[in-house]
C-alpha positions in Angstrom: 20.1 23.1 -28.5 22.9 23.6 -26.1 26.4 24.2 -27.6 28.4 22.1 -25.0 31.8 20.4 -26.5 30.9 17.5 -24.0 28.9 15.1 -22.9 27.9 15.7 -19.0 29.7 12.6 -17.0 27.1 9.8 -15.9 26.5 10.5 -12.8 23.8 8.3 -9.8 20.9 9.6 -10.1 17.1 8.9 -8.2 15.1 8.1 -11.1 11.4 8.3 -11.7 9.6 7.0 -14.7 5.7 6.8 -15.1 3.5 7.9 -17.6 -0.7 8.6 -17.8 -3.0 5.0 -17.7 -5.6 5.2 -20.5 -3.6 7.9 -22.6 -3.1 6.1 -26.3 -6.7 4.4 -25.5 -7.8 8.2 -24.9 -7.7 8.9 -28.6 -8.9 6.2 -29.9 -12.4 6.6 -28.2 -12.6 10.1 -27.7 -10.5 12.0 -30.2 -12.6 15.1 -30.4 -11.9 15.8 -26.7 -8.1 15.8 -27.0 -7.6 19.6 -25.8 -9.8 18.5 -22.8 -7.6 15.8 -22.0 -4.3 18.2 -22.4 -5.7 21.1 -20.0 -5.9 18.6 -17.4 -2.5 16.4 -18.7 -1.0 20.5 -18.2 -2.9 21.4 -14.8 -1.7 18.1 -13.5 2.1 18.6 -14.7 1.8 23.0 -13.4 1.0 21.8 -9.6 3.2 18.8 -9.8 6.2 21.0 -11.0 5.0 23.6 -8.1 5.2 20.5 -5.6 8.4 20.0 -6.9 9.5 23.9 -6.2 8.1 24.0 -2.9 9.1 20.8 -0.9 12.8 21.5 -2.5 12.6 24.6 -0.2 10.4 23.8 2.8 8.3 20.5 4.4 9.0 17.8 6.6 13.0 17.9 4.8 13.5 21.5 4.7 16.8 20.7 6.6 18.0 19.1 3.4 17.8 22.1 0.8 21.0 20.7 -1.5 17.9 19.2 -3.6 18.0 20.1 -7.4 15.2 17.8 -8.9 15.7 17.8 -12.5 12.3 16.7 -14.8 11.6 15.9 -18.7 8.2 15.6 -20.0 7.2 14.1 -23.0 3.5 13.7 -24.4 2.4 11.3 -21.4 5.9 10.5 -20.0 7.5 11.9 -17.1 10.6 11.8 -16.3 12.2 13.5 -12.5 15.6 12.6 -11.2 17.9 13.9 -8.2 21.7 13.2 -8.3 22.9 10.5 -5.2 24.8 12.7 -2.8 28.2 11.3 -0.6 27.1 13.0 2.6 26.7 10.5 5.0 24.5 12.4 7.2 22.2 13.3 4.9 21.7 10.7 2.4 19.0 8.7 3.5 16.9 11.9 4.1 16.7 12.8 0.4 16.3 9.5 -0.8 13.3 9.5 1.8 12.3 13.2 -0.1 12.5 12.0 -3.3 9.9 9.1 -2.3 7.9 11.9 -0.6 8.0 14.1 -3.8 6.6 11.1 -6.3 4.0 10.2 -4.2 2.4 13.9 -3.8 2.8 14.2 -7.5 0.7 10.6 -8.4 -1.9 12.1 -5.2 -1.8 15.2 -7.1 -2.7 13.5 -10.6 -4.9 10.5 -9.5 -7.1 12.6 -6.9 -7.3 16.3 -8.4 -7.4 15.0 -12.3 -8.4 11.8 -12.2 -5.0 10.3 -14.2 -3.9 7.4 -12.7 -0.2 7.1 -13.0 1.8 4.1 -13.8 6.0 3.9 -13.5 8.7 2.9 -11.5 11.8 4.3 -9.4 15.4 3.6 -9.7 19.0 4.4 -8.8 20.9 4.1 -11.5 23.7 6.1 -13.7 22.4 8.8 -16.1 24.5 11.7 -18.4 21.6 14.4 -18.0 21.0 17.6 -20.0 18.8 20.1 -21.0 18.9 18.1 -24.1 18.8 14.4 -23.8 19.1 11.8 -21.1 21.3 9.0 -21.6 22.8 6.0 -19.2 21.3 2.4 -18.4 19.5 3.9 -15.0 16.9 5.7 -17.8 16.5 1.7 -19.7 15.8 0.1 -16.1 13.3 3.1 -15.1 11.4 2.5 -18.5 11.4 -1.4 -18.1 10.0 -0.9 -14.5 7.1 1.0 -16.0 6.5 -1.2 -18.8 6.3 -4.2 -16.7 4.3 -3.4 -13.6 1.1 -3.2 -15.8 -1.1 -2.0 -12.5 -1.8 1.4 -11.9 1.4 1.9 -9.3 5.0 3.2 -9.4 7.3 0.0 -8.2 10.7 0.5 -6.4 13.6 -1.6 -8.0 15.5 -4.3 -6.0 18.1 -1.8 -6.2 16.6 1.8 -4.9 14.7 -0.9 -2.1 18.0 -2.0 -0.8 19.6 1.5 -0.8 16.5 2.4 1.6 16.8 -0.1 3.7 20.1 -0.3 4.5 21.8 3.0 4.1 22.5 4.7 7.5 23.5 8.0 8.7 26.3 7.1 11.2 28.9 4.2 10.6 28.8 1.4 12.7 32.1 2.2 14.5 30.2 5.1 15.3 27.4 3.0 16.8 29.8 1.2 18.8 31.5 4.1 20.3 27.8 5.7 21.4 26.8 2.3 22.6 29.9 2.4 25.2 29.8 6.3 26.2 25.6 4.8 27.0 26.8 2.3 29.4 29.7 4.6 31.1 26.3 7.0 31.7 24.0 4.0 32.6 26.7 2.7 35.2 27.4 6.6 36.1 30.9 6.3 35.3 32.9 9.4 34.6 32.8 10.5 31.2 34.4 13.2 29.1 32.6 16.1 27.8 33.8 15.1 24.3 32.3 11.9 24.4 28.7 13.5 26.4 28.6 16.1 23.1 29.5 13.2 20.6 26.7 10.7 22.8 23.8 13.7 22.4 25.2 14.5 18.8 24.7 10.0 17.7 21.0 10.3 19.9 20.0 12.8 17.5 21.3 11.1 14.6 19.8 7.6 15.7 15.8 9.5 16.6 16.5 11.5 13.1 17.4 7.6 12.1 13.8 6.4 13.1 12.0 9.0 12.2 13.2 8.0 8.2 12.4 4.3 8.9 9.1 5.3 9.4 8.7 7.4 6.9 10.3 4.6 4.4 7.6 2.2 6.0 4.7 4.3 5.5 5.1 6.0 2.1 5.5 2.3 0.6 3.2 -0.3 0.6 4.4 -4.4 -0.5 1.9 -5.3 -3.0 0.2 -9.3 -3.1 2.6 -9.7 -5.8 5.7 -9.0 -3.3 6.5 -5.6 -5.3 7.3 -2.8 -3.2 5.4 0.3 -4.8 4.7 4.1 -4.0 1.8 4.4 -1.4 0.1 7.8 -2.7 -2.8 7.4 -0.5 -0.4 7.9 2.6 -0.2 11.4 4.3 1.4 12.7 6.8 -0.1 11.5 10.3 1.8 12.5 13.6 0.3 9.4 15.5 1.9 7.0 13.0 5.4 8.7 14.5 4.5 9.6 18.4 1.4 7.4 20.4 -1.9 9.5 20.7 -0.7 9.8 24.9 2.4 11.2 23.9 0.8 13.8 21.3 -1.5 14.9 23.8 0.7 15.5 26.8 2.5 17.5 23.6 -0.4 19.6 22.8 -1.3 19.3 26.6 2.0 21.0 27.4 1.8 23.6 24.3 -1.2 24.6 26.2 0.2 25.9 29.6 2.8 27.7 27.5 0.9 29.4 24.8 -3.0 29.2 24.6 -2.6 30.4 20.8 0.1 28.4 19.4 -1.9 25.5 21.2 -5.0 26.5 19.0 -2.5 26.6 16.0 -1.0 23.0 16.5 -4.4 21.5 17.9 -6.3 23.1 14.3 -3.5 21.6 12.0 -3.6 17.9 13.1 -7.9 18.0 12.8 -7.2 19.7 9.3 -4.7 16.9 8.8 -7.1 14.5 9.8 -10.1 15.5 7.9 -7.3 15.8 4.9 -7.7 11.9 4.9 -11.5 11.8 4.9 -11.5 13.8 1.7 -9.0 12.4 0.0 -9.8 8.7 0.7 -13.5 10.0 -0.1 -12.5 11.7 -3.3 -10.7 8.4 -4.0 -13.4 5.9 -3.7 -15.6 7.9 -6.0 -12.9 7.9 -9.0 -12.5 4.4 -8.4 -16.0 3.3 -8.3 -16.4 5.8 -11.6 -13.7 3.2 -12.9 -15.6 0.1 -11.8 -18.7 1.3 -13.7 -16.9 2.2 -16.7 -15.3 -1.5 -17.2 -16.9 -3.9 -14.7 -19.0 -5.6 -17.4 -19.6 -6.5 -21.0 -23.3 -5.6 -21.7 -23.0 -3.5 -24.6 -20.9 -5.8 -26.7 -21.9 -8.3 -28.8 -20.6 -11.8 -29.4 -18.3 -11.0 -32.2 -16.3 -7.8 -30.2 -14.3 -10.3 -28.3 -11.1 -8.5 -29.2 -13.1 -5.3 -27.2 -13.9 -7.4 -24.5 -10.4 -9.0 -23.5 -9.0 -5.5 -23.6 -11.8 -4.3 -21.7 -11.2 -6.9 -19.0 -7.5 -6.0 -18.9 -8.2 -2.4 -18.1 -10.8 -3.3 -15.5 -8.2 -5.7 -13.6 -5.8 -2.8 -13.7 -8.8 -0.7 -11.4 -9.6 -3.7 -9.4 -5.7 -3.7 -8.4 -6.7 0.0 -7.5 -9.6 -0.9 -5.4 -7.7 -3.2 -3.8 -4.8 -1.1 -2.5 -7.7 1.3 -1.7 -9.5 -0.7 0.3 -6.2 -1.8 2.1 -5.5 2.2 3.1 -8.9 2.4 4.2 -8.1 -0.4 6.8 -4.2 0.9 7.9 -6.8 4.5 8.5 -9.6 2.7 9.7 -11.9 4.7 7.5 -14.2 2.0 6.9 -16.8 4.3 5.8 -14.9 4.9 2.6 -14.3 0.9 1.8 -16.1 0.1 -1.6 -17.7 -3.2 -2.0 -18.1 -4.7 -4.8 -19.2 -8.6 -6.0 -17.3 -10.7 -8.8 -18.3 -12.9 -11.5 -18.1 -13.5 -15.1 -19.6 -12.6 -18.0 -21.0 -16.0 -19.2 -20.4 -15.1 -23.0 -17.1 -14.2 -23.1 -16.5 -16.1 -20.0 -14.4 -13.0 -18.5 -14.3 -11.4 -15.1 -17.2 -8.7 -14.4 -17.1 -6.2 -11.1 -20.1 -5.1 -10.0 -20.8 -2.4 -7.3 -22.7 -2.9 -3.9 
């Protein structure tokens, strides 16, 4: 225990919540494989915490190192948070990170351990230590995750709003850029302050879209009008620049250096074929899922009780199949779509899934 006199002050913090689907259920069916189930609970947690190390240092916001990402875990329960910042410039780029950050970590315990995680993310006031966690942003974290019932990690109304309205220029600034831009349009003379401040609000604005983007891509607005963490989404330059642009790029990177051309060209095929396997690895834990739940053959009349909660996990994969299925389409991988063919079981008069 730490021996501070005092509290630390609540503070904003980006919250995370989520814990491990099927982890009390676990035990009760499969007790005697506990330790199996904890190597791959503390596999998943190892490579999540070095996700967390490495994109604090490097990645698509390496320009925004001021990242301190603070994490708790208890039994299935994870906990990661990053203090708000003031900086105007920079905000909306770690807010974007932190999004980034909780969807590697759900691709990295859904894909490579088959754990599918379920939780949501907040911005709310926390006291944090190496103790405890206190403050009401913790209570609406926790009620995010125990509400959302699906497989997902939800964005509040609150950590929504923050994204899609927080800028990194003011709107006087705006205004002022906007009038230097028709002084250049209408070749007027200009000073060089106001050329260097024009060039200096351009960057800002492309930086500006470049985060939209990113906001749009790495969510995903469920049927239910939730807004939840797209994990399936990776990073693909021709959501950002148009596949004419990208190859005049590469096309250009050519005539300058044959070798660095060879560099760029090999990373986007490795990105792409990144996609194929993990939608592929995907469809195959999903489908595993299907199986598993999709009907109610081995029970008898009398284990109704087994069969309700049977169908309640089952509708928690179909929601998964879904959402795959929907990625599939936004990639147009179609060959990794899995069908399937509803109907209930007549007994119990409940919802089966069957495979095609």
């Amino acid at each position: 225990m730490s021996n501070q006199s005092s509290p630390n002050p609540i503070r904003e913090y980006y919250i995370a919540y989520f814990d491990i689907l099927g982890y009390r259920q676990f035990f009760m069916d499969s007790p005697k494989k506990a330790e199996n189930l904890l190597a791959n609970i503390h596999n998943a947690i190892t490579n999540a915490k070095n996700i967390m190390t490495a994109n604090s240092i490097s990645g698509y916001f390496k320009d925004y190192i001021n990242i301190e990402l603070k994490v708790k875990i208890f039994s299935d329960n994870i906990f990661v948070c990053l203090e708000k910042g003031d900086d105007l410039r920079t905000e909306k780029a770690r807010a974007i990170f932190f999004l980034e950050i909780i969807s590697e970590i759900q691709r990295e315990f859904t894909i490579n351990h088959n754990l599918f995680l379920r939780g949501g993310i907040t911005l709310g006031n926390v006291s944090y230590n190496e103790d405890y966690i206190f403050g009401d942003g913790l209570i609406e974290a926790v009620n995010l995750e125990e509400t959302t019932v699906y497989p997902r990690i939800v964005l509040s109304k609150s950590m929504f709003l923050l994204l899609s309205n927080i800028m990194s220029y003011t709107s006087e600034e705006r205004d002022k850029a906007i009038i230097i831009e028709t002084k250049i349009n209408n070749r007027e003379k200009t000073m060089h302050e106001d050329e260097d401040f024009y060039n200096f609000m351009l960057r800002l604005a492309n930086a500006e879209l470049f985060l939209t983007r990113a906001f749009y891509y790495l969510t995903s607005k469920c049927y239910d009008e939730e807004i939840c963490i797209s994990y399936l989404y990776k990073f693909n330059p021709m959501d950002y620049v148009n596949i004419t642009t990208l190859s005049e790029i590469l096309n250009q990177l050519k005539n300058i250096s044959s070798k660095l051309y060879e560099i760029m060209n090999g990373s986007l095929s490795n990105m792409l074929n990144g996609i194929d396997d993990m939608l592929s690895n995907h469809k195959v834990l999903v489908e595993e899922q299907i199986k598993k739940y999709g009907n109610y053959v081995d029970l008898k009349l009398d284990d109704r009780e087994k069969a309700l909660q049977r169908e309640r996990v089952l509708k928690k994969y179909v929601w998964v199949m879904k959402y795959h299925n929907d990625m599939c389409c936004k990639y147009n991988k179609m060959q990794y779509f899995i069908e399937t063919i509803a109907n209930c079981d007549a007994r119990f008069m409940l919802l089966t899934v069957n495979l095609l």
